[in-house]
C-alpha positions as CSV (number, residue, x, y, z in Angstrom):
1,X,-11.5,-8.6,-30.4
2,X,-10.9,-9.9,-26.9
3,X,-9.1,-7.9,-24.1
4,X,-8.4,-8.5,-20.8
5,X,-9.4,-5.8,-18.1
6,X,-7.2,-5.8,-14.6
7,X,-9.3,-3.8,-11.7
8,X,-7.2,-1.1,-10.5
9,X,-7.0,-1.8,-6.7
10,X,-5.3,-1.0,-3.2
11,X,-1.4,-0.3,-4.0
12,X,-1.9,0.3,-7.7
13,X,-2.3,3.5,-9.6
14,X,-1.6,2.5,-13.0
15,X,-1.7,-1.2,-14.5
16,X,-0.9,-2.8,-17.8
17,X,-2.0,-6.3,-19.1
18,X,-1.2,-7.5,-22.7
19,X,-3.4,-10.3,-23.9
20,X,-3.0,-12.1,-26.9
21,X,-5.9,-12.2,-29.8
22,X,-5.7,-14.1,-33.5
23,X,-4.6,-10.6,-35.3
24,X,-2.5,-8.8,-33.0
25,X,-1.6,-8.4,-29.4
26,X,-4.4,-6.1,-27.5
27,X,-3.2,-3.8,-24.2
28,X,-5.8,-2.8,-22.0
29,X,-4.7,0.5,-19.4
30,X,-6.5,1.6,-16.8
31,X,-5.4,4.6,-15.1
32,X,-7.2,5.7,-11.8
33,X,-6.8,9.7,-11.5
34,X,-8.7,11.1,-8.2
35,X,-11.0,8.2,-8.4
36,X,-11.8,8.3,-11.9
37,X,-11.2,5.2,-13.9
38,X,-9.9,5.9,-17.4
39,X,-9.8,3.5,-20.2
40,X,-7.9,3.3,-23.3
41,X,-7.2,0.0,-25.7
42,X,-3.7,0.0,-27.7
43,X,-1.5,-1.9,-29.9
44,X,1.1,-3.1,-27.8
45,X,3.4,-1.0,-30.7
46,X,1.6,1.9,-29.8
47,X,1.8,1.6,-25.7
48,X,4.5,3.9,-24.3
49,X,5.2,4.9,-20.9
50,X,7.8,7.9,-20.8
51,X,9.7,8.1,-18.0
52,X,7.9,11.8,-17.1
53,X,4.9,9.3,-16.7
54,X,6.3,7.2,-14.4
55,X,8.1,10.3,-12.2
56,X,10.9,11.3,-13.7
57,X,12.2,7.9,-11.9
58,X,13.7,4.9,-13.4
59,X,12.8,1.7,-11.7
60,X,14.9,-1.4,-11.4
61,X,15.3,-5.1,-10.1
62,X,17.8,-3.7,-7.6
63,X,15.6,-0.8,-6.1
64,X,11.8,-2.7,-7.0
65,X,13.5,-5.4,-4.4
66,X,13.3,-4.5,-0.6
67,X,14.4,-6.9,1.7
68,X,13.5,-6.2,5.4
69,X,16.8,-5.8,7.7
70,X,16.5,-5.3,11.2
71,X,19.6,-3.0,10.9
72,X,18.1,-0.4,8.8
73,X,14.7,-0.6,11.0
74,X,14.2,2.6,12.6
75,X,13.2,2.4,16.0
76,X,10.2,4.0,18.2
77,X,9.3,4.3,21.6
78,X,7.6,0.9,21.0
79,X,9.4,-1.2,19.1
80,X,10.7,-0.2,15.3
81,X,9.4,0.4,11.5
82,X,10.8,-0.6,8.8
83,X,9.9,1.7,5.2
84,X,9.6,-0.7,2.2
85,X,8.4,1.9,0.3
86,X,8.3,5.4,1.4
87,X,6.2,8.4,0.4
88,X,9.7,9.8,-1.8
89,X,10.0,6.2,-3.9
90,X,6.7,6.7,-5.7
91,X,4.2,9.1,-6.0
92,X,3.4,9.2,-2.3
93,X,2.4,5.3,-1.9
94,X,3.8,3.9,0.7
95,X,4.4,0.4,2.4
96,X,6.0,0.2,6.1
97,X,5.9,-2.7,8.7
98,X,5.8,-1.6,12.6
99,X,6.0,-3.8,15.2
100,X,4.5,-2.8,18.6
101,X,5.8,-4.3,22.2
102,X,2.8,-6.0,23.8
103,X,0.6,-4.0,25.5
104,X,1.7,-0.6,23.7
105,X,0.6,1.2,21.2
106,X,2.5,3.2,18.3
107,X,0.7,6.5,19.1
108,X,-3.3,7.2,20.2
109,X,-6.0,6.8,17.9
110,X,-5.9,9.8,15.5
111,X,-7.5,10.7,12.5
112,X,-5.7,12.4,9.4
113,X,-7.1,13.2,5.4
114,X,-5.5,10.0,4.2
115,X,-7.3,6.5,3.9
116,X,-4.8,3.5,4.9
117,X,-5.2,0.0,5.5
118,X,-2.9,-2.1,7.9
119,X,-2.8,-5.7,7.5
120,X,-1.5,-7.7,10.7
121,X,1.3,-10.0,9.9
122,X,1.8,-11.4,13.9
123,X,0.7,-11.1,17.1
124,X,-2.8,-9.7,19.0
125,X,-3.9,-6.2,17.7
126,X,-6.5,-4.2,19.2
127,X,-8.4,-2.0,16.6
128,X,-10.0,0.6,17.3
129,X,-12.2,2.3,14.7
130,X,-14.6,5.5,15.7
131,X,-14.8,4.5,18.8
132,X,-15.4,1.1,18.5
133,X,-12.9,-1.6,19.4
134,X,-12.4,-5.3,18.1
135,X,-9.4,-7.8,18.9
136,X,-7.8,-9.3,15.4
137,X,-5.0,-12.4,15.0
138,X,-2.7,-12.8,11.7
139,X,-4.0,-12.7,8.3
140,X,-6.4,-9.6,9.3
141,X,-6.8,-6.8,7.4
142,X,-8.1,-3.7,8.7
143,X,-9.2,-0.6,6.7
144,X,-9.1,3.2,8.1
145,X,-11.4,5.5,5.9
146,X,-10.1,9.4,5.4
147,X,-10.9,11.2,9.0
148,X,-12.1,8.5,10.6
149,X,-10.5,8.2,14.1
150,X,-8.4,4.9,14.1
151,X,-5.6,3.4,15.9
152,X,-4.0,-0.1,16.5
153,X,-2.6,-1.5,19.7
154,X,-0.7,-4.5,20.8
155,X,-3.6,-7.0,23.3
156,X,-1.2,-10.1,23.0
157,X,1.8,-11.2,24.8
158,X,4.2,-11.3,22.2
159,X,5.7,-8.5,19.5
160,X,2.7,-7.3,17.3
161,X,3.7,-6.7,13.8
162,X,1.7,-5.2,10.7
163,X,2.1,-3.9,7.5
164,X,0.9,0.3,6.9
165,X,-0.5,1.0,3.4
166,X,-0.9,4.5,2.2
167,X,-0.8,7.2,-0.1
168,X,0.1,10.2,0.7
169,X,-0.7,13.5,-0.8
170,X,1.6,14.7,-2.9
171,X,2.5,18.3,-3.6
């Protein structure tokens, strides 16, 4: 019997992919819990996800679909940020975009528990990682590990703008 296995990554705490065999249809689930990869194989008759499983929430085409609007941004000393996904729509995943002023910078380098990644979508960023510094473009992603002292400033000309990814501990 043939299954197909989809590596849990970045954004994504639980995945399912159905793939289709000469006898039945075979579901493979991974579901990462602290770290911990666990696997189990099921008829696709037998997969069920209860909606206690997936947070008490029901999702939808209308609230799966965020579409950036400068209006609802919420704006900083520095520019604004915009919550596509904030740390109450999930399980403490979260997605925002921020967009920086050149030559500013959203706060200091800090450090905190939480991992996160940003991912510059335009403009000149200045990363700074444990004291360490590199210039980035577009396209770049950058990766913060847990208590590592990290921070991101605009070193361009024009509005910087990137996308903040992570989880956040829920209690």
């Amino acid at each position: 019997m043939k299954t197909l296995k989809l590596i849990v990554a970045l954004f994504c705490a639980t995945s399912i992919v159905a793939c289709k065999t000469d006898k039945k249809v075979v579901v493979e689930e991974d579901i990462v819990i602290e770290q911990q990869v666990v696997s189990s194989t099921k008829t696709y008759a037998e997969l069920s996800i209860s909606e206690g499983e997936r947070g008490q929430k029901e999702y939808t085409i209308e609230n799966c679909v965020n579409t950036f609007s400068k209006e609802e941004a919420i704006p900083t000393k520095v520019g604004y940020q915009y919550w596509f996904a904030d740390k109450n729509f999930l399980d403490g995943r979260t997605l925002k975009m921020s967009a920086v002023a050149p030559g500013k910078a959203t706060h200091p380098p800090h450090k905190h528990l939480e991992d996160e990644f940003f991912f510059v979508l335009e403009g000149t960023a200045k990363f700074h990682l444990n004291g360490k510094e590199v210039i980035v473009a577009a396209n770049t992603s950058l990766y913060c590990p847990s208590y590592s002292m990290h921070g991101i400033s605009n070193a361009g000309d024009t509005e910087l703008k990137y996308l903040v990814i992570k989880k956040y501990e829920t209690k």
